[in-house]
C-alpha positions, 0 to 999 in steps of 0.5 A: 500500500501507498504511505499516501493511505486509504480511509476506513471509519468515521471522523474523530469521535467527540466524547465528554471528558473528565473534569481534569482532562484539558484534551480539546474538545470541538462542538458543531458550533465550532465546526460550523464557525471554523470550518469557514475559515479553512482554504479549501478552494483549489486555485485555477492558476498559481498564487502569486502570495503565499496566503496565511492559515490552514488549507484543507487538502493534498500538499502535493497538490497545493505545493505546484499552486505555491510561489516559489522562495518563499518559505524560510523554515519547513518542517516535514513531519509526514506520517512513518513507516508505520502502521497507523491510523488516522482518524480512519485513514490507514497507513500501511508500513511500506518497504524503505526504497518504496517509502524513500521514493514517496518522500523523494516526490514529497521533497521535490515538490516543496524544495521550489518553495524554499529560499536560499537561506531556508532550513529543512526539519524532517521528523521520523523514527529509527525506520523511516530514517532508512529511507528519509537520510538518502532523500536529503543528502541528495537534495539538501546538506544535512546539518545534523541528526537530532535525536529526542526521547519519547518517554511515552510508548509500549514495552515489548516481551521480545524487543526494546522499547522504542523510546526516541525519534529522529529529527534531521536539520538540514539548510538549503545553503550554507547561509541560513540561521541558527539562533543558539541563543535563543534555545538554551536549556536550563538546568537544575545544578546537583553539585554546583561548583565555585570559583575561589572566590565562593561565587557561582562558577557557570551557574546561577543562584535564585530563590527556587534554586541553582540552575545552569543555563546550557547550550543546545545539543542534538540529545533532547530529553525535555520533551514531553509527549502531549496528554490528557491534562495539557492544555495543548493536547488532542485526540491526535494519534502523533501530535508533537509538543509545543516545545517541541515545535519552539526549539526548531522554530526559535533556533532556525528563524526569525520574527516575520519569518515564513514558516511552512508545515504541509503535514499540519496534523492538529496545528501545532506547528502553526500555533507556536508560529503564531505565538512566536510572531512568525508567518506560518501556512499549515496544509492538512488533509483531514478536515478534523484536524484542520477544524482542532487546528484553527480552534487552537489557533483561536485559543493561542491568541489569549493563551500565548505561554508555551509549556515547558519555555518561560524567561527566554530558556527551555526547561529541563522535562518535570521541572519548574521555574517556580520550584513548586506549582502555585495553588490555583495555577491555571496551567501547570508549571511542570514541563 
């Protein structure tokens, strides 16, 4: 079978929820009101502006109607070699070379949308790495492999567990930007080291603790997967983390800069743009997902934190700039 898929079932089931359970929940109210807001209208000719939102069809597709450079950050988050369903739309995992030439047409059709200076961020784990890694090395310099530990997932009897992903940095020039700065982790210092002098030595003391402030590195193990209590998540069945989408999104772009997702899922890639005062265009092919990811886009507006990022810096994964959660906090500060 094709990774492109085949749909069986229903849309998303629409269920009540526990009261701690902050999952989002759409009603017809929301469909009818968001579903306008989608771009659905396939154009006659090629847009001569990139246009703002979510579009609700194929990418490929709506990748030739595109202006051409234009995108400054892409992030490829298609779905895995993997069996999985997606609200009733079955992929079926796939041999590496038939699965290496779906993407090497996805790729083809988005690298004429990329600036000069553009950066590529491809998503996947340990098998379809296989068949993504010769795609880019043909068409892109890879920059490096970033590999982030999923702690969420099933233990096997007869294997390991899979608990990372694969997440490749590529530019499309040797000119491109990279803010590291921007995407320092801070850290929690167990046995703080002084200078001579008693005074802290590459750390900092504060009233909730000791905490070092450190470069990014291509190991990330402050994710956390989106669940049930988080704000930020959805019935999706692959959704990533709003910082998850921060770190690439802050380190390989600049405010007014145009960011492209044409694997959307539930929006998250264009919910942290928006909060981060980028440009973003989503392409989704599942209506469902396109309403959840304009009623997030609709909450981010009043809702700008992103969990697990606060004074400028990423935070280590169950840890709190406050020391403690503060009673009554509205969004936990555990990240």
């Amino acid at each position: 079978m094709s990774p492109q898929g085949s749909t069986s079932g229903s849309r998303a089931s629409r269920v009540s929820r526990a009261p701690r359970n902050r999952t989002l929940v759409t009603g017809e109210s929301d469909l009818i009101r968001l579903r306008e807001r989608l771009i659905v209208h396939v154009p006659s000719a090629p847009l001569k502006q990139p246009p703002k939102g979510t579009i609700c069809g194929d990418c490929l597709t709506w990748a030739r109607l595109l202006p051409a450079s234009f995108v400054d950050l892409l992030i490829l988050d298609p779905p895995y070699n993997l069996g999985k369903v997606f609200n009733g739309r079955r992929f079926s995992k796939v041999s590496v070379d038939e699965y290496g030439a779906w993407f090497r047409d996805v790729l083809s059709a988005m690298l004429p949308l990329l600036k000069p200076t553009a950066s590529v961020y491809v998503c996947c784990e340990w098998l379809t790495s296989q068949s993504v890694y010769p795609a880019i090395c043909e068409r892109l310099t890879v920059r490096n492999r970033i590999t982030w530990e999923r702690e969420k997932g099933r233990g096997s009897d007869r294997n390991w567990k899979n608990a990372s992903e694969d997440l490749w940095f590529c530019t499309v020039s040797c000119d491109y930007t990279f803010n590291a700065e921007a995407v320092k982790l801070r850290r929690r210092v167990v046995a703080p080291y002084k200078a001579a002098n008693g005074e802290p030595k590459d750390w900092t003391r504060t009233a909730s603790g000791d905490y070092r402030d450190t470069y990014p590195s291509n190991l990330w193990t402050d994710i956390t997967v989106p669940f049930w209590s988080m704000a930020e998540n959805t019935n999706h069945p692959t959704q990533k983390s709003e910082k998850f989408m921060a770190k690439i999104i802050l380190a390989s772009s600049n405010k007014g800069d145009f960011v492209l997702d044409p694997f959307l899922g539930s929006g998250t890639t264009s919910v942290v743009a928006e909060k981060l005062g980028r440009r973003y265009l989503g392409i989704e092919r599942d209506e469902d997902y396109c309403i959840w990811a304009e009623r997030r886009l609709e909450l981010a507006r009043d809702r700008q934190s992103i969990q697990g990022y606060m004074d400028g810096v990423f935070w280590e994964r169950n840890s709190s700039p406050l020391g403690k959660d503060p009673p009554g906090a509205e969004e936990p500060t555990l990240f």
